[in-house]
matplotlib code that plots the C-alpha trace (Angstrom):
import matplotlib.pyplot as plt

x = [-26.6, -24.1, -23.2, -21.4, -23.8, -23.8, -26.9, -26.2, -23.6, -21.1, -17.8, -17.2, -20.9, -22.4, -21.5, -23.5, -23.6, -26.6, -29.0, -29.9, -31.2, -29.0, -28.2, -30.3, -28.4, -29.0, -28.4, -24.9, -24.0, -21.5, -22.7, -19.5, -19.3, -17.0, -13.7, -11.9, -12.1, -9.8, -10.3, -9.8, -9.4, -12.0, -14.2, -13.3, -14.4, -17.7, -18.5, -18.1, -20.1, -16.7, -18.0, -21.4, -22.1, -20.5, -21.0, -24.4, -25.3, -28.5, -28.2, -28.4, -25.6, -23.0, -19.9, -16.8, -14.6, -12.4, -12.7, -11.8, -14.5, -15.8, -18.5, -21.8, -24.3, -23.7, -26.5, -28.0, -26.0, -22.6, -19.8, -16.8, -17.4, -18.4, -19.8, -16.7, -14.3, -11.9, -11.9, -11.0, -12.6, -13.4, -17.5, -18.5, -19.2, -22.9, -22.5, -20.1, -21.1, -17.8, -17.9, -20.9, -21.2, -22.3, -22.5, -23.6, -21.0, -21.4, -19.2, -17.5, -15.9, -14.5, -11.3, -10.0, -8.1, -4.3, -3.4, -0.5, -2.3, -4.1, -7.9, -6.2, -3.6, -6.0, -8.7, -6.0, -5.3, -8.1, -8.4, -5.2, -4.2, -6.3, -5.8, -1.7, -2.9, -4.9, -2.7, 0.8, -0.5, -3.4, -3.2, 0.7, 1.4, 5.1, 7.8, 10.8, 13.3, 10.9, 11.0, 8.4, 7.6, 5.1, 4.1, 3.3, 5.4, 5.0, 1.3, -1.8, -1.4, 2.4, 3.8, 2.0, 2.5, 6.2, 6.3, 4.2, 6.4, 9.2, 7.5, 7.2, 11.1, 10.4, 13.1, 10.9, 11.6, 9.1, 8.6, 8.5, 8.5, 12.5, 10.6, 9.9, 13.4, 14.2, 10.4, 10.2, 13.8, 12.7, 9.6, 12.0, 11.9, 15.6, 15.6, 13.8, 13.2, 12.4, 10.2, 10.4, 14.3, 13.9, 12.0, 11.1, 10.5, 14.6, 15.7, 13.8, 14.3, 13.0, 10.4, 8.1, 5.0, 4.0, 1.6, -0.2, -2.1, -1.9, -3.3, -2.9, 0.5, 2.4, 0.1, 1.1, 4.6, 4.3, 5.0, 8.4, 9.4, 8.5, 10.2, 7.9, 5.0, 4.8, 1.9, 0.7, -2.2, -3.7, -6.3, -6.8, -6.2, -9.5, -11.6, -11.7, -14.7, -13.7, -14.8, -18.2, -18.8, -17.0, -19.4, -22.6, -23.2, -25.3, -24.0, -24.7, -22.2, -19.5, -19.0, -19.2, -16.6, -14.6, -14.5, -12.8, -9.9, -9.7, -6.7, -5.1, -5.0, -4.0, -1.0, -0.2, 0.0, 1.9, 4.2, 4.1, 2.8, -0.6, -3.2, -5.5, -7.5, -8.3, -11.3, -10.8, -12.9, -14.1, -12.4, -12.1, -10.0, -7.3, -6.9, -6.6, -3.5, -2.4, -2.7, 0.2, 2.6, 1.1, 1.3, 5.0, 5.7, 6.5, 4.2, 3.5, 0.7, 1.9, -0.6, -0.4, -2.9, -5.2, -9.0, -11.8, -15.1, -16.8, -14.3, -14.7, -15.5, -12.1, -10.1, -11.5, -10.4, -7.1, -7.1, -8.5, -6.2, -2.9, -2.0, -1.0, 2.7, 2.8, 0.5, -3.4, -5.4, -7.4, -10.8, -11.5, -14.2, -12.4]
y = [3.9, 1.9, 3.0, 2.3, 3.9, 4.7, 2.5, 3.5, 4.9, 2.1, -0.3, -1.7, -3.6, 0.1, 0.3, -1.3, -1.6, -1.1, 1.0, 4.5, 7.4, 9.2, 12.3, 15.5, 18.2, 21.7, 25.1, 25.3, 21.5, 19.4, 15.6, 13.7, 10.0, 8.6, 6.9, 7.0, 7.5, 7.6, 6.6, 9.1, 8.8, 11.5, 9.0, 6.5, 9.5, 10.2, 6.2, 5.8, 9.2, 10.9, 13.9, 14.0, 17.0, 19.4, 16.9, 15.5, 13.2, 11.8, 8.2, 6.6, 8.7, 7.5, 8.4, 9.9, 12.8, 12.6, 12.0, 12.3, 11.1, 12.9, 15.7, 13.9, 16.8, 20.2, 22.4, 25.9, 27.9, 26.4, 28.4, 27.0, 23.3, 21.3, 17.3, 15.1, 17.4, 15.7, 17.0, 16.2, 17.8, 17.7, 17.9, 20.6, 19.1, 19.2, 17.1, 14.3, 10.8, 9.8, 5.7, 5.9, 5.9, 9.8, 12.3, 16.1, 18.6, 22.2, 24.2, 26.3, 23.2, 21.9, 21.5, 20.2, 17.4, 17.8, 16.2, 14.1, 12.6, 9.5, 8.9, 7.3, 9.3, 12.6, 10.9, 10.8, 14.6, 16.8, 16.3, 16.3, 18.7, 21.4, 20.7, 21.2, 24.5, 26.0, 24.9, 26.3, 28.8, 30.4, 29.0, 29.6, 31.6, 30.0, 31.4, 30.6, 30.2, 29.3, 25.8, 23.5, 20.2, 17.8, 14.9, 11.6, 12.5, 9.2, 9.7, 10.7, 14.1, 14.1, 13.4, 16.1, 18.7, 18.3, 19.1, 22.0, 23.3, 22.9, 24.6, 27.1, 27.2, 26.0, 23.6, 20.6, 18.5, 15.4, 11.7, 8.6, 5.0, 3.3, 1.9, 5.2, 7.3, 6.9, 8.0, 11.2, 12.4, 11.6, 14.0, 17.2, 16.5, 17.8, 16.3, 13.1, 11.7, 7.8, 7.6, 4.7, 5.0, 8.5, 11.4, 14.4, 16.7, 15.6, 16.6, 19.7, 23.0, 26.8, 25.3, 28.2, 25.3, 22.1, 20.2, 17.3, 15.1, 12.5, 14.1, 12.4, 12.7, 13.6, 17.0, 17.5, 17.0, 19.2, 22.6, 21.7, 22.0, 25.5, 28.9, 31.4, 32.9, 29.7, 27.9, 24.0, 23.6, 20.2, 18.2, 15.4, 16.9, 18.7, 21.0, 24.6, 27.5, 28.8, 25.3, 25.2, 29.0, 28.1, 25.1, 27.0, 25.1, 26.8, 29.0, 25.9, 23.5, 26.3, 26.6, 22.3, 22.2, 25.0, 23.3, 19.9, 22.1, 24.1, 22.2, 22.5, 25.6, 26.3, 23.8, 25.8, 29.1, 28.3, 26.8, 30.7, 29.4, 29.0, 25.9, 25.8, 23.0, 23.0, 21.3, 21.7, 23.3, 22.2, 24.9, 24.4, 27.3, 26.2, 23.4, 25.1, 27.1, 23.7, 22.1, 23.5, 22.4, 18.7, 19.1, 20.3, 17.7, 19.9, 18.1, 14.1, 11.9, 8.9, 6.0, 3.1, 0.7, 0.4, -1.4, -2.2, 0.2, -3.5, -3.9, -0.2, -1.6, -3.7, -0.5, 1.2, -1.7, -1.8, 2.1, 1.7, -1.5, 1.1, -1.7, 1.3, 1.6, 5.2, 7.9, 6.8, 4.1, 4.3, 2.7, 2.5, 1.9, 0.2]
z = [-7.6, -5.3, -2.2, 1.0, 3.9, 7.5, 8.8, 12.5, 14.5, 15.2, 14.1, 10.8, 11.4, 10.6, 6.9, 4.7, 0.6, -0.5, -4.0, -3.2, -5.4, -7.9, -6.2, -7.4, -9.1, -7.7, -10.3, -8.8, -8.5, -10.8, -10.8, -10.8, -11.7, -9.0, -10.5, -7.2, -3.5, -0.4, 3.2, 5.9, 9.4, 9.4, 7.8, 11.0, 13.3, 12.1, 11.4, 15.1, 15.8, 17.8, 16.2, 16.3, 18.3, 15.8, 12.6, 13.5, 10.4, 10.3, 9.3, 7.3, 5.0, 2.5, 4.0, 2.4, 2.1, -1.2, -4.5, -8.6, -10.8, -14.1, -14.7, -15.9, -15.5, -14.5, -13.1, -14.2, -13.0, -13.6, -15.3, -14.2, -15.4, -18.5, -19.4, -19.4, -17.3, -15.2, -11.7, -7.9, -5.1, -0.9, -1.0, 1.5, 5.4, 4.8, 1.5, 1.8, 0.5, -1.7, -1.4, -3.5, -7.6, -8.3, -6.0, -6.5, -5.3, -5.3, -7.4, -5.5, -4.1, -7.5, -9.6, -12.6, -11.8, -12.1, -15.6, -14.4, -12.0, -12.1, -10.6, -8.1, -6.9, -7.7, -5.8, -2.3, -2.3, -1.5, 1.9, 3.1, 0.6, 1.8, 5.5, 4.5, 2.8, 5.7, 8.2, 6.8, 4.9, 6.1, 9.8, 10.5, 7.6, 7.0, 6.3, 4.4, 7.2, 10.0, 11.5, 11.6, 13.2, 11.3, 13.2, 11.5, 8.6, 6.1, 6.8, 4.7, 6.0, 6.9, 3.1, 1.8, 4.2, 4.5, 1.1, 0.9, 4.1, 1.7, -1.2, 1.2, 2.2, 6.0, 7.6, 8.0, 10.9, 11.2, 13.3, 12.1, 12.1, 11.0, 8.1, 6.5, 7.2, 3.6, 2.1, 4.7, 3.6, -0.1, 0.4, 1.9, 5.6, 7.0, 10.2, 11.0, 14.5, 14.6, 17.4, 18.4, 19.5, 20.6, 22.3, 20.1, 22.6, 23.8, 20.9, 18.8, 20.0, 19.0, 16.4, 15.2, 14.3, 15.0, 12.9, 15.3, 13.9, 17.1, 19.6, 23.1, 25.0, 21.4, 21.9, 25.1, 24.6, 21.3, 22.9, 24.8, 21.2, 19.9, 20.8, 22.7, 20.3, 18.6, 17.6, 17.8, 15.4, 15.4, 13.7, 16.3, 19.6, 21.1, 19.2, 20.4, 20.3, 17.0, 15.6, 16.8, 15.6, 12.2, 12.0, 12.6, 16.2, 18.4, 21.9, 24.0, 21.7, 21.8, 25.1, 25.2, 22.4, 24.5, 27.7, 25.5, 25.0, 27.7, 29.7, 26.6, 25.7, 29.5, 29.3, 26.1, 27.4, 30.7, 27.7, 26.2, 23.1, 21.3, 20.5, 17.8, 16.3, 12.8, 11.1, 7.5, 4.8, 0.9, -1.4, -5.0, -5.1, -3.2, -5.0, -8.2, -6.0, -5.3, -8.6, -10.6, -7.3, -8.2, -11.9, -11.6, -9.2, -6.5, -4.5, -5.1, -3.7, -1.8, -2.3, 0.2, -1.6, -3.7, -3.4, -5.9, -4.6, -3.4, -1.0, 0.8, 4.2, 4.0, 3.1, 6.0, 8.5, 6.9, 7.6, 11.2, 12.2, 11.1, 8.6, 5.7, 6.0, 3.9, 2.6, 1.5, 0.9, -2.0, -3.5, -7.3, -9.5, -12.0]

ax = plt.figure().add_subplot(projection="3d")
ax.plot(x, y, z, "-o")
ax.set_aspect("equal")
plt.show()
């Protein structure tokens, strides 16, 4: 099959095209024939080996994170799944490979794709989806009422948490560029900062949660905003202990991965609030808890652009140089 691989650590140089194997199919694996894949800035990260000490692929590997394709072949033990089903899915960290023609995911990690969804559109969800999931629902457990700040609101990750936080009857407060004002209010945000003609952390007050997904000096600046008890949970800003033990790293990369976030979560608690950073996890079954929120258009995928599967490497350069103005970028076999 065709794939897009990792030859070394590295800049857009490191991924290659190239013919590898047809994945094998394990007694609890769905073989899904790729129609669609998105471009992460998690794929960006590991391509240029950020995370290799708790995500340490051996290259060469196909790299890729999301996906909506069709069942081929199931294995053995499959139950849930059937030859020709529609689905859309996150592979597990240990099994990602999504720019690529076929790929074997296990299925536990699986769902039917939502039916008024496109490959495309189904195909920019997963990830972002289930990072909105576990951070407002499992993570900060929102409530209707509570306040929440979501950084980065017209991006992959903002448009769909801002309306999950409204699904979940938050007051949704978010940043973004002038450009996307309209898109963010569209989506449920109530109040929107432009941040490029004014300071957040001037102007939100008494937040319960903030959503990062910067990092940097935006993190920082993140708990001036939140009341006392609240909590700043980010996906870009350093990793914590609880990563490396969720990940299965050993004592030695705990206490490594510890010590990245340890002025952090200092600076958070002289701010009387918490930090947590979350690295997100495959889960077919909170899709299917998220599907009928797509399917009744309570939550809608916003797709940037589109390119054709040869032109992966472009799509992630487009991705990396911050050319996409809103939502995903998307490659498709068609």
């Amino acid at each position: 099959m065709k794939a897009f691989m990792v030859e070394s650590y590295g800049g857009e140089a490191s991924v290659q095209a190239g013919e590898v194997p047809d994945p094998r199919v394990g007694v609890d694996d769905v073989l899904i024939r790729i129609h669609a894949a998105s471009v992460n800035p998690l794929d960006l990260m590991i391509r240029n080996g950020k995370l290799k000490t708790i995500l340490p692929y051996r290259v060469p590997f196909i790299l890729g994170n999301d996906l909506a394709g069709v069942v081929v072949e199931v294995g053995a033990a499959v139950t849930r799944f059937a030859v020709g089903d529609e689905v859309y899915a996150r592979p597990g960290k240990d099994r990602i490979g999504t720019f690529a023609e076929l790929i074997a995911v296990h299925q536990d990690d699986v769902a039917i794709k939502p039916a008024t969804l496109t490959m495309e559109e189904a195909a920019s969800l997963p990830l972002v989806a289930l990072t909105s999931w576990q951070v407002l629902v499992e993570r900060a457990q929102l409530q209707p009422g509570q306040k929440i700040l979501i950084h980065a609101g017209s991006g992959g990750l903002g448009t769909i948490a801002i309306q999950l936080a409204k699904h979940l009857g938050a007051t949704v407060a978010t940043t973004t560029s002038t450009a996307n004002i309209d898109l963010v209010k569209t989506l449920g945000a109530d109040v929107v900062i432009d941040y490029k003609k004014q300071a957040f952390e001037t102007v939100l007050h008494d937040y319960d949660v903030v959503l990062d997904s910067l990092g940097g000096e935006t993190l920082t600046k993140s708990f001036q905003v939140l009341k006392p008890g609240g909590k700043v949970i980010s996906v870009a800003g350093p990793p914590d202990a609880a990563v490396g033990k969720e990940l299965g790293s050993n004592l030695i990369i705990q206490l490594v991965v510890s010590a990245l976030s340890f002025q952090t979560r200092r600076r958070a608690r002289s701010h009387g609030v918490s930090y947590s950073f979350l690295f997100m996890k495959a889960s077919g079954n909170q899709l299917r808890e998220l599907t009928p929120l797509i399917d009744a258009g309570k939550i809608r995928p916003v797709v940037d652009t589109v390119f054709p599967f040869r032109e992966t490497r472009q799509a992630l350069a487009y991705v990396e140089a911050g050319r996409a103005k809103a939502g995903k970028v998307v490659v498709t076999m068609a």
